[in-house]
Structures are given as structure tokens and as C-alpha cells.
N, CA and C atoms of all chains as a GROMACS GRO file, in nm:
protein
  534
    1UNK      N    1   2.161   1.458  -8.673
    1UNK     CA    2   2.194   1.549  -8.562
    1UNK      C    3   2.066   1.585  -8.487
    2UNK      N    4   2.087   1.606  -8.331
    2UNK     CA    5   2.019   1.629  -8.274
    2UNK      C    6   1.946   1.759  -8.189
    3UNK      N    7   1.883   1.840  -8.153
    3UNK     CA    8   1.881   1.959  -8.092
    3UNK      C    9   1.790   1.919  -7.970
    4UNK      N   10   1.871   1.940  -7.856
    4UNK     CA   11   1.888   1.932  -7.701
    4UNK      C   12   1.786   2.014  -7.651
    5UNK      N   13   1.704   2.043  -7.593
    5UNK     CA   14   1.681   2.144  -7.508
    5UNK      C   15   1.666   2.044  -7.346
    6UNK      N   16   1.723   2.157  -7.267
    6UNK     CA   17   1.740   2.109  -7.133
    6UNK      C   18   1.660   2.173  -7.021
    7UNK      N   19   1.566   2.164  -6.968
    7UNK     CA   20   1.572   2.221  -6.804
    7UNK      C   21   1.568   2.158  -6.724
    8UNK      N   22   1.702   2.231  -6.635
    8UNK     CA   23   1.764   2.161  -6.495
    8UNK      C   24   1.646   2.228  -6.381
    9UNK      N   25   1.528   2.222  -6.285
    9UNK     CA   26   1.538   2.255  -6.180
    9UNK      C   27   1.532   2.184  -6.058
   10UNK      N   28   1.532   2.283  -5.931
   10UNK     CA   29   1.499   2.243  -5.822
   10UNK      C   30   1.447   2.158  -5.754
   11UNK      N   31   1.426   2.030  -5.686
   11UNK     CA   32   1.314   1.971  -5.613
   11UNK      C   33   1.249   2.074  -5.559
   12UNK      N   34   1.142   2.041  -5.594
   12UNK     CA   35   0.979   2.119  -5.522
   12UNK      C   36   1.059   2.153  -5.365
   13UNK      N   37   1.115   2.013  -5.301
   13UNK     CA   38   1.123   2.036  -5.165
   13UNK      C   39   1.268   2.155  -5.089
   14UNK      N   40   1.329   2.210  -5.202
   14UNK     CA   41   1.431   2.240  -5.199
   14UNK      C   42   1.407   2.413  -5.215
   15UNK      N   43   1.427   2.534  -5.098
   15UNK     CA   44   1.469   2.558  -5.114
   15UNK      C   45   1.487   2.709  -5.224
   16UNK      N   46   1.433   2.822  -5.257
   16UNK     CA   47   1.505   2.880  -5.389
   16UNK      C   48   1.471   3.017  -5.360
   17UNK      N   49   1.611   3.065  -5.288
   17UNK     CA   50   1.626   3.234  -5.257
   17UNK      C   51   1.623   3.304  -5.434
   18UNK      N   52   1.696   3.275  -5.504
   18UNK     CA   53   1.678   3.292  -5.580
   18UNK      C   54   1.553   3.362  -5.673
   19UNK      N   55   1.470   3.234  -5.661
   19UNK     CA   56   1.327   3.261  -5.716
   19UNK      C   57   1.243   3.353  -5.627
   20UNK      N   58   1.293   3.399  -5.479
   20UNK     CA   59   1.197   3.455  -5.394
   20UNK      C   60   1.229   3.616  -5.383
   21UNK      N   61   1.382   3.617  -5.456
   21UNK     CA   62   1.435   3.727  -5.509
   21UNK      C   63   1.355   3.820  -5.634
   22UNK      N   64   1.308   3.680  -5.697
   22UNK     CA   65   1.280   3.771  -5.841
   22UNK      C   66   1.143   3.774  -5.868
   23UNK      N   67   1.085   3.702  -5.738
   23UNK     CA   68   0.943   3.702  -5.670
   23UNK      C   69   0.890   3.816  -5.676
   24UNK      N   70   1.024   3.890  -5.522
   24UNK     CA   71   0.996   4.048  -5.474
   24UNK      C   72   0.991   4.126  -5.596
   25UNK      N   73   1.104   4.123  -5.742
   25UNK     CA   74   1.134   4.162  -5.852
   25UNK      C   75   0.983   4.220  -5.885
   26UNK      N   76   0.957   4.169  -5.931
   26UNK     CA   77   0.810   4.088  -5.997
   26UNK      C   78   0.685   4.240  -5.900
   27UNK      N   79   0.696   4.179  -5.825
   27UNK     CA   80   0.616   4.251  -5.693
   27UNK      C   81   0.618   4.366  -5.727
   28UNK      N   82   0.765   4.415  -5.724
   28UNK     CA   83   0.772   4.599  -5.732
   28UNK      C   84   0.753   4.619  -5.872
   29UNK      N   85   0.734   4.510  -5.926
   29UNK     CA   86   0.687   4.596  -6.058
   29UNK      C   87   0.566   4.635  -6.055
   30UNK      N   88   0.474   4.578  -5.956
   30UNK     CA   89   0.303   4.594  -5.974
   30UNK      C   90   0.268   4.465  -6.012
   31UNK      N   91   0.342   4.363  -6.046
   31UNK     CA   92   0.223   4.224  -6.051
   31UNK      C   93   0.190   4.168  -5.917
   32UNK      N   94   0.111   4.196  -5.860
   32UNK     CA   95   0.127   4.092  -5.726
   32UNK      C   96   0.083   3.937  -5.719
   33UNK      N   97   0.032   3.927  -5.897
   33UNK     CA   98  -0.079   3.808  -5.918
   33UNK      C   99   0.038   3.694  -5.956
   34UNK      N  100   0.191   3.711  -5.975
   34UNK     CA  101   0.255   3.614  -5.979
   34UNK      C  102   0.294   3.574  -5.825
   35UNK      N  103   0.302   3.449  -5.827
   35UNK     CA  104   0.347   3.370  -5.721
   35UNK      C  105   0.429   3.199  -5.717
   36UNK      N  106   0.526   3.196  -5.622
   36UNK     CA  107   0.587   3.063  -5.658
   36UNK      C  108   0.729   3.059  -5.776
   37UNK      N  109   0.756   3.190  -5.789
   37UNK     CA  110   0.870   3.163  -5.878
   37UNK      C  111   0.988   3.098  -5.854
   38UNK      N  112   1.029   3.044  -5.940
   38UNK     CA  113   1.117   2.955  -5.970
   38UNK      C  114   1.212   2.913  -6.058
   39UNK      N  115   1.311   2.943  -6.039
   39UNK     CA  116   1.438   2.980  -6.122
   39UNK      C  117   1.511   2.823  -6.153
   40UNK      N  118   1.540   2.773  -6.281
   40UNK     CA  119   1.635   2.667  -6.305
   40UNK      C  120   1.701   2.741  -6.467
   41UNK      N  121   1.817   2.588  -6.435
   41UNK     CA  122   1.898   2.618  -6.609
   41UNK      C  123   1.845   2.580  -6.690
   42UNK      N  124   1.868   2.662  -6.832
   42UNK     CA  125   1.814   2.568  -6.928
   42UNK      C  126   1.957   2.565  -7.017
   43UNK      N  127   1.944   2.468  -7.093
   43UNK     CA  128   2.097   2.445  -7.168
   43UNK      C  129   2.057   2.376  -7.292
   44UNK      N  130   2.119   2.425  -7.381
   44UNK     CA  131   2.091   2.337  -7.526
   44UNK      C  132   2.175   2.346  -7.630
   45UNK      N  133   2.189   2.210  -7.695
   45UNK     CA  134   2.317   2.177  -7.766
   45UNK      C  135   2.252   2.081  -7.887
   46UNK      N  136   2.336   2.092  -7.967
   46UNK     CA  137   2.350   1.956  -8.070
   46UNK      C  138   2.405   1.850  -8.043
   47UNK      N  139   2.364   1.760  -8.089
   47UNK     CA  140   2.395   1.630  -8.083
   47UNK      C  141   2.410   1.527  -8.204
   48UNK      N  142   2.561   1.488  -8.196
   48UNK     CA  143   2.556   1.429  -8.324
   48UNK      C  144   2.515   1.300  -8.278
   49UNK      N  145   2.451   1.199  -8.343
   49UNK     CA  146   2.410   1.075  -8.307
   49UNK      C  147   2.365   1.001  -8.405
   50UNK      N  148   2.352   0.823  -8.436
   50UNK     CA  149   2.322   0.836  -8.572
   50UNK      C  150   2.154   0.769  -8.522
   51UNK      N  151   2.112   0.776  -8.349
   51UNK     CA  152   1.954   0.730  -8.342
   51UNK      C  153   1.944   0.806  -8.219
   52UNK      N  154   1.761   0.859  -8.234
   52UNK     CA  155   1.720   0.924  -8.130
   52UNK      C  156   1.764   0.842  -7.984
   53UNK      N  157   1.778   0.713  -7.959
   53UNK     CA  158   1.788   0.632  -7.870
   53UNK      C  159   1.951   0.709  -7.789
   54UNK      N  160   2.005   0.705  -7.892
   54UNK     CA  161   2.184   0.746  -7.884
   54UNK      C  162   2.179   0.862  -7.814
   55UNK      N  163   2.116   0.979  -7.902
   55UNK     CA  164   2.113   1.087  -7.848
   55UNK      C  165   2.085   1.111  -7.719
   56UNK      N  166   1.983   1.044  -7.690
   56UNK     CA  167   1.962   1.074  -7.543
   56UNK      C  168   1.965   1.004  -7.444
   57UNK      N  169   2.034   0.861  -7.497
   57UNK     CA  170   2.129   0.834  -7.393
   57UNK      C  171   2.248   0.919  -7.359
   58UNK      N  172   2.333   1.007  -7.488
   58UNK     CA  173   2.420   1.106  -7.424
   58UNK      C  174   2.368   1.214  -7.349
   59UNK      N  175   2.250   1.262  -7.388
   59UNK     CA  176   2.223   1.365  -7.322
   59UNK      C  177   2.190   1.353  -7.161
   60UNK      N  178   2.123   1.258  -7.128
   60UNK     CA  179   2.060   1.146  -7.060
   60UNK      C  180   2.226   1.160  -6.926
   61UNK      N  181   2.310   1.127  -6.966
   61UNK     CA  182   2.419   1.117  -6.904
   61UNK      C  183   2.492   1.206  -6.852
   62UNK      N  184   2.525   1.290  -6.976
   62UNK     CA  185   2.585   1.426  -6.941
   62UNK      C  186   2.484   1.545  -6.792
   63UNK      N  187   2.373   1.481  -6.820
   63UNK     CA  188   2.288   1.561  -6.743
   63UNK      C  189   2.302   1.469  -6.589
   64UNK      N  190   2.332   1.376  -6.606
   64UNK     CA  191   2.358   1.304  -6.464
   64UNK      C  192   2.499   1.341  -6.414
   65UNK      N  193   2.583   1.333  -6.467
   65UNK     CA  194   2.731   1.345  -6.460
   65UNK      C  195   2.736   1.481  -6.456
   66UNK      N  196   2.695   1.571  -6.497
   66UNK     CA  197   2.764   1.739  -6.509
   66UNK      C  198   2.610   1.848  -6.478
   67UNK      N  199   2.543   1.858  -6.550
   67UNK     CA  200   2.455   1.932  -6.584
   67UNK      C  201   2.351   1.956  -6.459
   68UNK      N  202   2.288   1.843  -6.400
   68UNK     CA  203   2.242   1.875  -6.283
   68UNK      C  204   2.333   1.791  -6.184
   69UNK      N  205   2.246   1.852  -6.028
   69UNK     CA  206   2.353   1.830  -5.935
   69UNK      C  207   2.219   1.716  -5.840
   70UNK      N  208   2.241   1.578  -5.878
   70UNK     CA  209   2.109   1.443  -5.879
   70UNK      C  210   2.082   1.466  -5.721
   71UNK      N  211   2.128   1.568  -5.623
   71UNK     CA  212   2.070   1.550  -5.478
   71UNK      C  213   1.898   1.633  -5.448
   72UNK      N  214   2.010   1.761  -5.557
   72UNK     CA  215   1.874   1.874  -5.529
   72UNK      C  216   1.809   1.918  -5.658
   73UNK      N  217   1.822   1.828  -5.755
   73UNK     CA  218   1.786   1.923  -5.904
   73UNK      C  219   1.679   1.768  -5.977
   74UNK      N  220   1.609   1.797  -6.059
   74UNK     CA  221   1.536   1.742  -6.125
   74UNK      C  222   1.581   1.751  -6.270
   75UNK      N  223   1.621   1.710  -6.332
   75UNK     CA  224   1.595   1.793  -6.557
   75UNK      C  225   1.490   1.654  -6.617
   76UNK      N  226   1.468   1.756  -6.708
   76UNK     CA  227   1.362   1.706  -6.824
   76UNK      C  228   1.442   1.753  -6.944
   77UNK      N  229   1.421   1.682  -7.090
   77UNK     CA  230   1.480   1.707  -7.193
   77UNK      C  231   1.399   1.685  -7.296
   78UNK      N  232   1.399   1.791  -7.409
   78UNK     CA  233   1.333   1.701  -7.524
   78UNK      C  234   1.453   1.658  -7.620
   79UNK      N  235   1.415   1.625  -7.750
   79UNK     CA  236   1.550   1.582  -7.851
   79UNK      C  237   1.482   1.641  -7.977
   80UNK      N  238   1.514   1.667  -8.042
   80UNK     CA  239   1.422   1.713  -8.167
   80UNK      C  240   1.516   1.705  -8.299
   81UNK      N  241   1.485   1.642  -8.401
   81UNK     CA  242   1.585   1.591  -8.502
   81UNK      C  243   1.621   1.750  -8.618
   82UNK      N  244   1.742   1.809  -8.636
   82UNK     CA  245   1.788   1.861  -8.730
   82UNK      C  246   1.871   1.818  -8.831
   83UNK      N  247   1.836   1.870  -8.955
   83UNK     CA  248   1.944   1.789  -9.040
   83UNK      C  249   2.024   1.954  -9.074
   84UNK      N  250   2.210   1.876  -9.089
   84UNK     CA  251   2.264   1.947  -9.100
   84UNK      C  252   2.280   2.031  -9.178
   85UNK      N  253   2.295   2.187  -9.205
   85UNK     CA  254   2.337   2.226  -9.307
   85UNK      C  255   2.451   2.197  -9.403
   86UNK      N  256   2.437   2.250  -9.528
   86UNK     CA  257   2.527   2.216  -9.658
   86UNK      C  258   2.631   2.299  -9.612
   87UNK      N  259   2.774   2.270  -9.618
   87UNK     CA  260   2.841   2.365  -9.612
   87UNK      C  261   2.812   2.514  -9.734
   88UNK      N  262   2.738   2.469  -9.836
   88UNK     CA  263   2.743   2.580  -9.982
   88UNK      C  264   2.644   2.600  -9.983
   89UNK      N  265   2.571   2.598  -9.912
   89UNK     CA  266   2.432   2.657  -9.946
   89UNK      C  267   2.375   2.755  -9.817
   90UNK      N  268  -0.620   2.993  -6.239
   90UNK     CA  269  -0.479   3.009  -6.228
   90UNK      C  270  -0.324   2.973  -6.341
   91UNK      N  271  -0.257   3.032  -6.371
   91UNK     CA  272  -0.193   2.996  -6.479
   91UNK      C  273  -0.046   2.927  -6.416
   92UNK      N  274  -0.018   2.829  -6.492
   92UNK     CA  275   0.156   2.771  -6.478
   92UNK      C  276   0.237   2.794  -6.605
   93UNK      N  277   0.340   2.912  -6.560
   93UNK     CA  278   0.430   2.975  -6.650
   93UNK      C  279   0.557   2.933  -6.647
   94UNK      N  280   0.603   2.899  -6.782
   94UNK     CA  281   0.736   2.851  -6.800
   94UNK      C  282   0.791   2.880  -6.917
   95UNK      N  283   0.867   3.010  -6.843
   95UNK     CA  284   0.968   3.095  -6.931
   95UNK      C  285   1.115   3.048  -6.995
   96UNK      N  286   1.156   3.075  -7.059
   96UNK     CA  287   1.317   3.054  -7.094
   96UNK      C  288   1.369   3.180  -7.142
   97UNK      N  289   1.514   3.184  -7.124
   97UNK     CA  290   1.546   3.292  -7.150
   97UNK      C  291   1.642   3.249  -7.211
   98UNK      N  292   1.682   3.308  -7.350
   98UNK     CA  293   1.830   3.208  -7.420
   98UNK      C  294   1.913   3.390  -7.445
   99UNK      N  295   2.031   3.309  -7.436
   99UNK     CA  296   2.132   3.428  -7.531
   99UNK      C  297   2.106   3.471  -7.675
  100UNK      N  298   2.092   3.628  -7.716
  100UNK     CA  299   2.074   3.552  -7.895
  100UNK      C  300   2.224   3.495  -7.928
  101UNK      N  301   2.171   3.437  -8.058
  101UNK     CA  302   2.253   3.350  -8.111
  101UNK      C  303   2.392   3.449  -8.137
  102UNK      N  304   2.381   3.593  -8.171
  102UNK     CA  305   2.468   3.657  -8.164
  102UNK      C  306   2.594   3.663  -8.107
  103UNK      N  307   2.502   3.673  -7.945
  103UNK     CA  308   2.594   3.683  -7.850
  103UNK      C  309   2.679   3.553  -7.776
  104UNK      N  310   2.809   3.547  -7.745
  104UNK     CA  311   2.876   3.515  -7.746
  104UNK      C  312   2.870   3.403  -7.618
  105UNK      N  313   2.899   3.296  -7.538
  105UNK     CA  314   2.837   3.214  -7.467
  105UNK      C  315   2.951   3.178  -7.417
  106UNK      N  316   2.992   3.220  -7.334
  106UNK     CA  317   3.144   3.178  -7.270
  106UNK      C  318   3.095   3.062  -7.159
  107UNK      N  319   2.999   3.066  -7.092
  107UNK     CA  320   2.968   2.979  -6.979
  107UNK      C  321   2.942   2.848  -7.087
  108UNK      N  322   2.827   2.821  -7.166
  108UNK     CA  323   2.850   2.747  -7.267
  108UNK      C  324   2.943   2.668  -7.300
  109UNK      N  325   3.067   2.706  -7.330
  109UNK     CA  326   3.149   2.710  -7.399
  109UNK      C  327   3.201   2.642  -7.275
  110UNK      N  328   3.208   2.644  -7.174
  110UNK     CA  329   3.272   2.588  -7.074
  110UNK      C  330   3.221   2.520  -7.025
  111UNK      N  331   3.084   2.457  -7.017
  111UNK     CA  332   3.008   2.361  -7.004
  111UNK      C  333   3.038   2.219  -7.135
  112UNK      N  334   3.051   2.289  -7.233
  112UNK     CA  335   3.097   2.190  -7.397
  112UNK      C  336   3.230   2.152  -7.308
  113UNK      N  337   3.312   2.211  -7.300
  113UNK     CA  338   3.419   2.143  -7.265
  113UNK      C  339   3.428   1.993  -7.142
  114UNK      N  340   3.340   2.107  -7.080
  114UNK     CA  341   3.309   1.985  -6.948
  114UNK      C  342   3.254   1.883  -7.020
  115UNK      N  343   3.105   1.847  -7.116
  115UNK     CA  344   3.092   1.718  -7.150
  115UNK      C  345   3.216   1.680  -7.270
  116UNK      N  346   3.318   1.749  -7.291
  116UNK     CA  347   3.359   1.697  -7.438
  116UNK      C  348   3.451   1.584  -7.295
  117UNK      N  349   3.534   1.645  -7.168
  117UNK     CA  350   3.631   1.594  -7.112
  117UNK      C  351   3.562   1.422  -7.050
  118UNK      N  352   3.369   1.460  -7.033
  118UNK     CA  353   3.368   1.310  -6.989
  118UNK      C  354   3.318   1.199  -7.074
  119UNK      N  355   3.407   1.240  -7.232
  119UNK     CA  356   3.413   1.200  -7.307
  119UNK      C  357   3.295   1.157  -7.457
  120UNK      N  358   3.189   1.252  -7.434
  120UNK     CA  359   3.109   1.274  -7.535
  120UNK      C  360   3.168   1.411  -7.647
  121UNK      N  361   3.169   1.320  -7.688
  121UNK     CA  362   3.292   1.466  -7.798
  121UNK      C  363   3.169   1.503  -7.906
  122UNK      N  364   3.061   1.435  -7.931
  122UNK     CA  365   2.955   1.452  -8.044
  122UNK      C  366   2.853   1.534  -7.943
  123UNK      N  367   2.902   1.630  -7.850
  123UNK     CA  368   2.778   1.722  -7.797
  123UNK      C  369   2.924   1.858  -7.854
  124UNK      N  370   2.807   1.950  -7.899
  124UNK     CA  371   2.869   2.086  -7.986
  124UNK      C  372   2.771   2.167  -7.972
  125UNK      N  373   2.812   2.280  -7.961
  125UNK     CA  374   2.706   2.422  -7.950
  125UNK      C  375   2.629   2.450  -7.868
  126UNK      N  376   2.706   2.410  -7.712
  126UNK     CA  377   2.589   2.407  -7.588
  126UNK      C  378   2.618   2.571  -7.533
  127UNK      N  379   2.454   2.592  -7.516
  127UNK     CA  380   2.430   2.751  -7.514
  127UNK      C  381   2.325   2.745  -7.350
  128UNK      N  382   2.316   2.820  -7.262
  128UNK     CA  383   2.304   2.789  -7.147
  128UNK      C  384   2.210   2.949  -7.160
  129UNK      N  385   2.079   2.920  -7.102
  129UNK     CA  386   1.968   3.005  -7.063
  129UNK      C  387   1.972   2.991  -6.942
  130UNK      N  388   1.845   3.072  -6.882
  130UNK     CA  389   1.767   3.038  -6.763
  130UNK      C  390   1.605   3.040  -6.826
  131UNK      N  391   1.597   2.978  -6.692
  131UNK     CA  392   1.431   2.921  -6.709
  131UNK      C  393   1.403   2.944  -6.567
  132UNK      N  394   1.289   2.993  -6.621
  132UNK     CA  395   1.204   3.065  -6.516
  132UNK      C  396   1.054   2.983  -6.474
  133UNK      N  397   0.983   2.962  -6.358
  133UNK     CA  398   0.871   2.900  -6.367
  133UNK      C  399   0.750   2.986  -6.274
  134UNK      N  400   0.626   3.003  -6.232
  134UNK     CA  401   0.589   3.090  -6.186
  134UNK      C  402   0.445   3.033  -6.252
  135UNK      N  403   0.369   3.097  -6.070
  135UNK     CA  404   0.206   3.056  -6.078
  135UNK      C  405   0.155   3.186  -6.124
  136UNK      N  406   0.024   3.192  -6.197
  136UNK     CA  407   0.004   3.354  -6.243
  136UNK      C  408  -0.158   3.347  -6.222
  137UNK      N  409  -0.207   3.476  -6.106
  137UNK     CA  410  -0.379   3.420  -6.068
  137UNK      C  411  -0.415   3.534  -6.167
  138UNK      N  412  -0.498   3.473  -6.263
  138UNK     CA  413  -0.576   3.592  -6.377
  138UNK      C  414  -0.649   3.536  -6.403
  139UNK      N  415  -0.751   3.642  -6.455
  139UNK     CA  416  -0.912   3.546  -6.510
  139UNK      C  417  -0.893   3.488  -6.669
  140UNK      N  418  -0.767   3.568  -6.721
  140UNK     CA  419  -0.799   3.502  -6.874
  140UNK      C  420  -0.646   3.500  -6.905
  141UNK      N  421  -0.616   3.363  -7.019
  141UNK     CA  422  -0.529   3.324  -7.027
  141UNK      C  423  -0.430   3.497  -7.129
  142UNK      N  424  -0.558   3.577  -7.154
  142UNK     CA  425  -0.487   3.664  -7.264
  142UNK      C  426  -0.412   3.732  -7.141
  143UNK      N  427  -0.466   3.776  -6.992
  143UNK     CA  428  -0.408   3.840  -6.914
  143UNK      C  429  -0.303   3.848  -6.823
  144UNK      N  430  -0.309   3.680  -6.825
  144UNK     CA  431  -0.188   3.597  -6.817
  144UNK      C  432  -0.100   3.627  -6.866
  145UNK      N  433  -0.091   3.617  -7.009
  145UNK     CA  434   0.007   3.614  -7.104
  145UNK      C  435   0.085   3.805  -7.085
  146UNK      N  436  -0.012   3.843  -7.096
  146UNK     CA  437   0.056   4.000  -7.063
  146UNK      C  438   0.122   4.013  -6.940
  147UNK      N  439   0.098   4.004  -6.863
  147UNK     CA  440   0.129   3.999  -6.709
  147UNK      C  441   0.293   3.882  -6.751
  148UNK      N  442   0.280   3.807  -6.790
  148UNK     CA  443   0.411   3.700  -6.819
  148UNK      C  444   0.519   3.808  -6.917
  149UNK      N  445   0.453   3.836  -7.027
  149UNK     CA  446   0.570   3.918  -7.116
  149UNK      C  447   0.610   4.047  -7.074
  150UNK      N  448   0.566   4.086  -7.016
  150UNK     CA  449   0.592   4.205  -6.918
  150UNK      C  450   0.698   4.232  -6.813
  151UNK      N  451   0.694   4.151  -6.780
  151UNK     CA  452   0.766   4.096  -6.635
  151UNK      C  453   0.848   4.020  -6.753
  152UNK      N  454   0.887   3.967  -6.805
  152UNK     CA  455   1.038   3.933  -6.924
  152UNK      C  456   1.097   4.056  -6.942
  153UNK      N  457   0.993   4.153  -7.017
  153UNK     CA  458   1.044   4.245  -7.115
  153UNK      C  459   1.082   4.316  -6.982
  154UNK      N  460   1.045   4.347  -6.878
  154UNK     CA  461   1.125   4.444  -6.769
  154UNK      C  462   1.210   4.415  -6.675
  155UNK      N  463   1.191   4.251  -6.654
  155UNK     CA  464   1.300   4.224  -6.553
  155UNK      C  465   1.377   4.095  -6.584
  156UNK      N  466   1.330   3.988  -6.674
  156UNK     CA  467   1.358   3.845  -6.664
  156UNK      C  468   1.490   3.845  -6.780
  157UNK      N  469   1.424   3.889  -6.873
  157UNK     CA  470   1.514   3.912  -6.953
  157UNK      C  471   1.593   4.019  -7.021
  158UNK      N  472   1.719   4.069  -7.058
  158UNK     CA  473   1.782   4.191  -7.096
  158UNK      C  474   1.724   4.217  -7.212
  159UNK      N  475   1.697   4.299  -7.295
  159UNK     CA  476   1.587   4.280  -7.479
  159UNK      C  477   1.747   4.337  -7.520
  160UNK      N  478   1.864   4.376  -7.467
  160UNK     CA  479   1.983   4.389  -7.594
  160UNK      C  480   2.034   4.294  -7.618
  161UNK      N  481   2.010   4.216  -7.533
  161UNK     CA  482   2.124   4.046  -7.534
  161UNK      C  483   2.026   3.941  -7.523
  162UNK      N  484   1.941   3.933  -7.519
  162UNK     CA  485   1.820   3.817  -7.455
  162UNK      C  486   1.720   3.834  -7.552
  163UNK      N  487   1.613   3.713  -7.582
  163UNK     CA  488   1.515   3.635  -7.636
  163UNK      C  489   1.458   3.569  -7.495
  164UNK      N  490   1.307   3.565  -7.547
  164UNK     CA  491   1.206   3.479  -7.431
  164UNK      C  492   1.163   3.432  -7.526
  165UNK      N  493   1.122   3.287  -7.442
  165UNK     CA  494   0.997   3.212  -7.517
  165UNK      C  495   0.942   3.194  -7.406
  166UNK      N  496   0.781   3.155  -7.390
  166UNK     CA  497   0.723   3.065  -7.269
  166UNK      C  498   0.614   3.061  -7.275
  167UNK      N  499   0.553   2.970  -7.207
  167UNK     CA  500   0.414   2.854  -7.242
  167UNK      C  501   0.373   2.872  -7.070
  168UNK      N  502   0.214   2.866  -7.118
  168UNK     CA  503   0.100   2.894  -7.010
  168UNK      C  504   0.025   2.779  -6.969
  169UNK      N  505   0.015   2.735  -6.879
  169UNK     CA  506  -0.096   2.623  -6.875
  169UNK      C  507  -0.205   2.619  -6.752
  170UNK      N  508  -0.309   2.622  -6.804
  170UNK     CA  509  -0.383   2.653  -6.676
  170UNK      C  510  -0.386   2.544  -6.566
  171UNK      N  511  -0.375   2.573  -6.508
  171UNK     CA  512  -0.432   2.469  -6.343
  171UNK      C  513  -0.487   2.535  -6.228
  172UNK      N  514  -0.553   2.445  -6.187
  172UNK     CA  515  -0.666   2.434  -6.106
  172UNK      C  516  -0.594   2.430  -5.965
  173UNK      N  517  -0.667   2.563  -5.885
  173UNK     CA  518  -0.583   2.567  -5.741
  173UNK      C  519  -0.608   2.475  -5.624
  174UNK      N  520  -0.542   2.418  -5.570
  174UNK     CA  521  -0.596   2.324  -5.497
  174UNK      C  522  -0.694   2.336  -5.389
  175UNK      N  523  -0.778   2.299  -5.308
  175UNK     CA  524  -0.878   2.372  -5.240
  175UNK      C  525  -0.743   2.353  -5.101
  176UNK      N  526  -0.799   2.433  -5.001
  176UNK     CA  527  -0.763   2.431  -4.855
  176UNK      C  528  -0.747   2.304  -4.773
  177UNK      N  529  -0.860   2.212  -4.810
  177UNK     CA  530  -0.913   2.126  -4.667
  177UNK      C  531  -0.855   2.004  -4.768
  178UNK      N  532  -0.833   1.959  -4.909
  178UNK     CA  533  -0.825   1.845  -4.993
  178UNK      C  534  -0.673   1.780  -4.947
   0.00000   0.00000   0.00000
């Protein structure tokens, strides 16, 4: 089994009220030394698979097909191997 | 200059309905071996400080007050320095 971690963001060239929201956020708190924020998803799952190859070809997919949106989003993934727990222990 | 990249996960506690509706979405395009998908945000952000320790405060700070909720939410996030680009390059 596998453990997913995902982040979906933005193209650089794209865009992010969002992040310019939590920019100002940021601001009124008194940091003024942050700048450039930038907001994406992160998502993470198991993966049953019986090779790292497998795994992230599913993951690999699901992230094309569902997870990001391939016009305006970029993701990166790692895979990292867990072994399952015992049900009795 | 620092490059910050936050995540923000649900604890494991709490309950993940968006998740949960994302699993469904990859179980329907037919990866049925993805289970336990838990959906953060991720945050990214330039940070101008002279030292990476000041950085780091200035980063957990701005979590602990705005990025993330501390009754329902966990942060993790990683610093990396880079070099600002000059004007005229």
C-alpha cells in the first residue's frame, strides 16, 4: 500500500484572487515581509497497488482525469510505501 | 529571501466529507484501490527575512492565526531559501 500526497496548483501565469485575499490576510496581521501567496489543493490517499510503478500510474491519472483541472493547474505527487496494519494488533 | 510551502490537513479526527466525495469520484472512474482520500490546502508564499529562524516564525504565526483553524487543523511546512532575482537580469 501506498500513501499519496498531492499538490494541485495554479500556473504561475494564472491568475489567484484567492491567494491575494490571504495576502491582504497576512498584511493585517503585521507581516508585511510575506509576499506572492498562493493557494492550491492538497489531497492524500492510500493506494493499494502491488508496485510503486502501479501506484502512480493511478495516482498519475486520477490527477489528470479529476483532481486537477490540466488548463490552469499544475500537481506534483510523492508516493511513499506503507505497510498495512494487522487487523489485531 | 524564503520559499514557503505550507499544508494544511484535517486532523485525522475530523470528519472529511469533501474527501469522501472526491473517493467516490476516483472510485466511479474506476480505480476502486484509491481509499482514504483526505483533502487539505496548501499554501505557498515568498517570506523577505534575514534568518531562516525568522522566517520560520513569521510562517507559523500566520498558520496559527489565520491559515489554519488549531480546533480542526494541523500544519506542516518547509522553507527554502532563494535568491531574489536582480531588476535588470
Amino acid at each position: 500500500m501506498f500513501h499519496a500526497k498531492i499538490v494541485v496548483t495554479l500556473r504561475k501565469s494564472i491568475l489567484d484572487p484567492q491567494g491575494k485575499a490571504v495576502e491582504h490576510g497576512i498584511h493585517s496581521l503585521g507581516y508585511k515581509n510575506a509576499k506572492n501567496v498562493r493557494i492550491g489543493k492538497f489531497v492524500e490517499m492510500k493506494v493499494e497497488a502491488s508496485s510503486k510503478q502501479e501506484a502512480e500510474r493511478i495516482v498519475q491519472e486520477a490527477c489528470q482525469k479529476l483532481l486537477a483541472n490540466p488548463v490552469m493547474e499544475d500537481f506534483t505527487f510523492t508516493l511513499e510505501e506503507v505497510h498495512a496494519q494487522k487487523a489485531h494488533v
